[in-house]
Legacy VTK file of the C-alpha trace (Angstrom):
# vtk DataFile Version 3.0
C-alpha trace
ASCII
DATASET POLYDATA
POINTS 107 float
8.059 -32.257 -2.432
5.085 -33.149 -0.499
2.486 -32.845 -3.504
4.379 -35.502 -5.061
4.417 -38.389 -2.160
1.208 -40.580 -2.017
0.197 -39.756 1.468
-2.945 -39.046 3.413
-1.743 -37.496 6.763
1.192 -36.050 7.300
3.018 -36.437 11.017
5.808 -34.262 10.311
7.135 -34.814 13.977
6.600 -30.863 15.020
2.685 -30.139 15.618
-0.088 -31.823 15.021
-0.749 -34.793 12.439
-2.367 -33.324 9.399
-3.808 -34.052 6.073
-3.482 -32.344 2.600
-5.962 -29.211 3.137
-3.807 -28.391 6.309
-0.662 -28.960 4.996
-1.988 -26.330 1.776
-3.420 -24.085 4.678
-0.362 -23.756 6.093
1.545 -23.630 2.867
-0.605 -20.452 2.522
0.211 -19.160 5.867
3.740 -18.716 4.919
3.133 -17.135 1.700
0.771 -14.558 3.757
3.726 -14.213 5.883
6.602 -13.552 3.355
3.901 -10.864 1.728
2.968 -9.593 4.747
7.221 -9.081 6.362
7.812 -7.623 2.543
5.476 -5.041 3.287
6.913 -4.308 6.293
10.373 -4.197 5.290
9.217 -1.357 2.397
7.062 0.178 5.383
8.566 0.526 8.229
11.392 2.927 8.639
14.670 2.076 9.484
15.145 3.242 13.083
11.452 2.920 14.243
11.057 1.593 18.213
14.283 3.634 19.035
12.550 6.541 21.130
15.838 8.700 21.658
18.485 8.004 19.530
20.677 10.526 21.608
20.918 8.188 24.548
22.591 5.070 22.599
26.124 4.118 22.781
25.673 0.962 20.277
24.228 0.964 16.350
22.519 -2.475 17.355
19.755 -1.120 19.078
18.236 0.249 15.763
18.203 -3.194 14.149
16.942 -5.163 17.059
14.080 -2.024 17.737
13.850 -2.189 14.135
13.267 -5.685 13.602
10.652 -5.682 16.529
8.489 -3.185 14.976
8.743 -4.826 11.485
7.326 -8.461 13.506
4.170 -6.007 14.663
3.293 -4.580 11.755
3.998 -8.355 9.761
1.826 -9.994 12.330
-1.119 -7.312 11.939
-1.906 -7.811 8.452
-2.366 -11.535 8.221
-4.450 -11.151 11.636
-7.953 -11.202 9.923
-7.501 -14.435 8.268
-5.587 -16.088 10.628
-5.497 -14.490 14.430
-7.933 -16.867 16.142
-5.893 -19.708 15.537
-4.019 -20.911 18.295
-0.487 -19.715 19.260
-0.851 -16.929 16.309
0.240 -14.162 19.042
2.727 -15.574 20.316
4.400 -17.015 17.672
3.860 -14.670 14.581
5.503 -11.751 15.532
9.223 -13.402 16.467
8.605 -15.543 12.925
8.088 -12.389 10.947
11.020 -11.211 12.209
13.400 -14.326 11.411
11.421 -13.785 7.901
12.177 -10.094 8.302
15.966 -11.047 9.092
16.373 -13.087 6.341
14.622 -10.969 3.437
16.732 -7.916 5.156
20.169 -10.043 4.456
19.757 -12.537 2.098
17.298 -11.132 -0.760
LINES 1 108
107 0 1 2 3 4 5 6 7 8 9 10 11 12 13 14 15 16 17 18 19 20 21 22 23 24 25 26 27 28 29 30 31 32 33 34 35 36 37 38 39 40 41 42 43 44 45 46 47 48 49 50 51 52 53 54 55 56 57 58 59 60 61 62 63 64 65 66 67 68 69 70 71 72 73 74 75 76 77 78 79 80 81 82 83 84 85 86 87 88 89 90 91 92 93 94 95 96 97 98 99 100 101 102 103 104 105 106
C-alpha cells in the first residue's frame, strides 16, 4: 500500500516521522520477526518455563510459560541486527509473543 502513494515522509501517527528507507527498515524488522517467532514455535517445546508441572491446578500455565519462553528465544535471534535500537528489550519479547499467539492459532 505504501510503495504505491507518492510520499516522502511518512507520520503514521504512532512513532516517529519517517521516510522510505525507515519505513523498508522496519518492513524488514517484521519479516525478521515472523522468521525469527517461526523458529521458535518449531523450537521450543511445548511446556518449557513450567518448572514443576506437579504443583499446577490449571492447563493455562503451560501456554502463558510457554508463550514467554517462545518471546525470549524470538527476541534473541534478531538481537545482532537490531538490539541497540531503542525500546528493542522492552518491546520485542511481548511482540514475538502476540506474533507467537497468532502463528500458534491462526496459521
Amino acid at each position: 500500500m505504501f510503495d504505491a502513494l507518492d510520499w516522502d515522509f511518512l507520520s503514521g501517527g504512532h512513532g516517529n516521522v519517517g521516510s522510505r528507507a525507515d519505513v523498508d527498515f522496519y518492513r524488514q524488522f517484521l519479516d525478521d520477526l515472523e522468521a525469527a517467532v517461526g523458529e521458535a514455535l518449531a523450537n521450543v517445546p511445548w511446556g518449557a518455563g513450567t518448572t514443576d508441572p506437579a504443583q499446577l491446578n490449571a492447563h493455562t500455565a503451560y501456554l502463558s510459560n510457554w508463550i514467554a519462553e517462545v518471546g525470549k528465544y524470538a527476541t534473541e535471534k534478531p538481537r545482532p541486527v537490531y538490539g541497540d535500537y531503542s525500546g528493542f528489550d522492552h518491546a520485542t519479547p511481548k511482540n514475538a509473543e502476540l506474533v507467537g499467539m497468532y502463528l500458534h492459532s491462526y496459521r
